[in-house]
C-alpha positions, 0 to 999 in steps of 0.5 A, spaced: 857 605 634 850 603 635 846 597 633 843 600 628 849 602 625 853 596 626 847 592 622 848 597 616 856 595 616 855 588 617 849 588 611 854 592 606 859 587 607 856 581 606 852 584 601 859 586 596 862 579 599 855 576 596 856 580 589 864 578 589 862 571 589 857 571 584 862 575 580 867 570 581 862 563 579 860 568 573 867 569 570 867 561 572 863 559 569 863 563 563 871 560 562 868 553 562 863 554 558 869 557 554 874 551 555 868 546 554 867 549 547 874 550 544 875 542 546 869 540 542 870 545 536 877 541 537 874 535 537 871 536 531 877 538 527 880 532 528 873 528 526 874 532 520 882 532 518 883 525 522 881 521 516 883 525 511 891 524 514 889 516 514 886 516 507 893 520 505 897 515 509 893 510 505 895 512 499 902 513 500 901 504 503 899 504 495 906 508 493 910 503 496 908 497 493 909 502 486 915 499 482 912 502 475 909 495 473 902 493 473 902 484 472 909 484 472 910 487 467 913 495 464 907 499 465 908 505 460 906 502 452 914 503 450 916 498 455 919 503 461 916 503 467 911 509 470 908 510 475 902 507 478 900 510 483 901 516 486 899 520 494 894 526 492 897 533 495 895 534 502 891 540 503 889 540 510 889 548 510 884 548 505 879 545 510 875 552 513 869 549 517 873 547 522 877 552 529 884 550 527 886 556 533 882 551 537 889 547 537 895 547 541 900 552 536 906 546 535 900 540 532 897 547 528 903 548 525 905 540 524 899 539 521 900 546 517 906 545 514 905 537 513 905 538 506 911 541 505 915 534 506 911 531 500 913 538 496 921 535 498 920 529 496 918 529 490 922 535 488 928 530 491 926 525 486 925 530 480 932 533 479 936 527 483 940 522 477 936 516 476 938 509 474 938 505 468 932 505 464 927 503 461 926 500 468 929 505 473 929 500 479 933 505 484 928 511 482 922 507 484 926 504 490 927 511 492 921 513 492 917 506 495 922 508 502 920 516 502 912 515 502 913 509 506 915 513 511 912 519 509 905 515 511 907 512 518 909 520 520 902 522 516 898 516 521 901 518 527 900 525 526 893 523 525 893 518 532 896 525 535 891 529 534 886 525 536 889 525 543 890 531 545 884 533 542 882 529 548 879 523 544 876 518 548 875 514 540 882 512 537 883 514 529 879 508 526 884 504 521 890 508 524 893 502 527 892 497 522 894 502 516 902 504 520 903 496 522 902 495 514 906 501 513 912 499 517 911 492 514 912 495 507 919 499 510 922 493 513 921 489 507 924 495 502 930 497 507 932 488 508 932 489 500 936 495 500 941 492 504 941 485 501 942 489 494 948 493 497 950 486 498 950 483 491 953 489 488 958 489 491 960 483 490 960 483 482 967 486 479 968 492 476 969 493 469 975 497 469 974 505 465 975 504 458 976 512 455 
């Protein structure tokens, strides 16, 4: 083989190895470019859907101090007790300006299908017999401790997202609304218990027919 044909080999193979690593840092380029823009139109998402879960956390706080009165006292006109305050319906697919394929499919799907708990609940409380009105303490018991735990699972749904859409920042008021959430629950299951006690304790009637 002469010099000149050695020099021409040598020149075609580094010239496909040069453009096969320059494809290579193209493709790897391109790919974290692509990574880095899923990761911000994540991020952006938890900036959207983040505070609406800590706003519905906020609102399931207020059910759970909800025992129908409002000063003490029966809030309906007639003496009973309605409700007064209530958890809005939480849409979270109804937020279209954000890349929700840019989650990870599980959170996707948790954050999705969140509202259906709410759903149960409250068909729970429609159809299950309640107590004694005008007051219907074991009704509004009932649903203190559903929404309680309802909102600890909606904040740390929230405190979630924002981590593994690789947050640096925490959701803001997250921490605060769950320690308030967690206190609620406490205190509503030490009553539980404390009324189970005292009921029964009291003598039955026996059933007259």
């Amino acid at each position: 083989m002469t010099p000149e044909i050695s020099a021409a080999l040598i020149g075609g193979l580094c010239g496909v190895i040069a453009a096969g690593v320059t494809s290579t840092l193209t493709a790897k380029g391109a790919s974290a470019t692509l990574l880095k823009a899923e990761k911000q139109n994540a991020q952006f998402l938890a900036v959207q859907v983040g505070p609406e879960l800590k706003r519905f956390a906020d609102d399931c706080l207020s059910v759970a101090f909800d025992n129908g009165r409002s000063l003490g006292q029966p809030s309906g006109e007639n003496g009973e007790c309605y409700a007064t305050a209530s958890a809005g319906e939480l849409k979270l697919g109804e937020i279209s300006d954000v890349a929700w394929r840019s989650l990870p499919i599980e959170l996707m799907v948790d954050l999705f299908t969140f509202g259906d708990k709410q759903k149960a609940i409250e068909a729970k409380l429609a159809v299950d017999p309640y107590d004694d009105p005008p007051y219907y303490a074991d009704f509004y018991a009932e649903r203190q401790q559903d929404y309680a735990k309802l909102g600890i699972e909606a904040i740390e749904l929230g405190i979630r997202l924002f981590k593994e859409t690789g947050h640096t920042s925490k959701l803001p008021g997250a921490a605060e609304v769950k320690d308030q959430l967690a206190k609620r629950l406490h205190e509503l299951q030490d009553l539980q218990a404390r009324l189970a006690i005292y009921r029964a304790s009291r003598p039955t009637s026996p059933f007259v027919p």
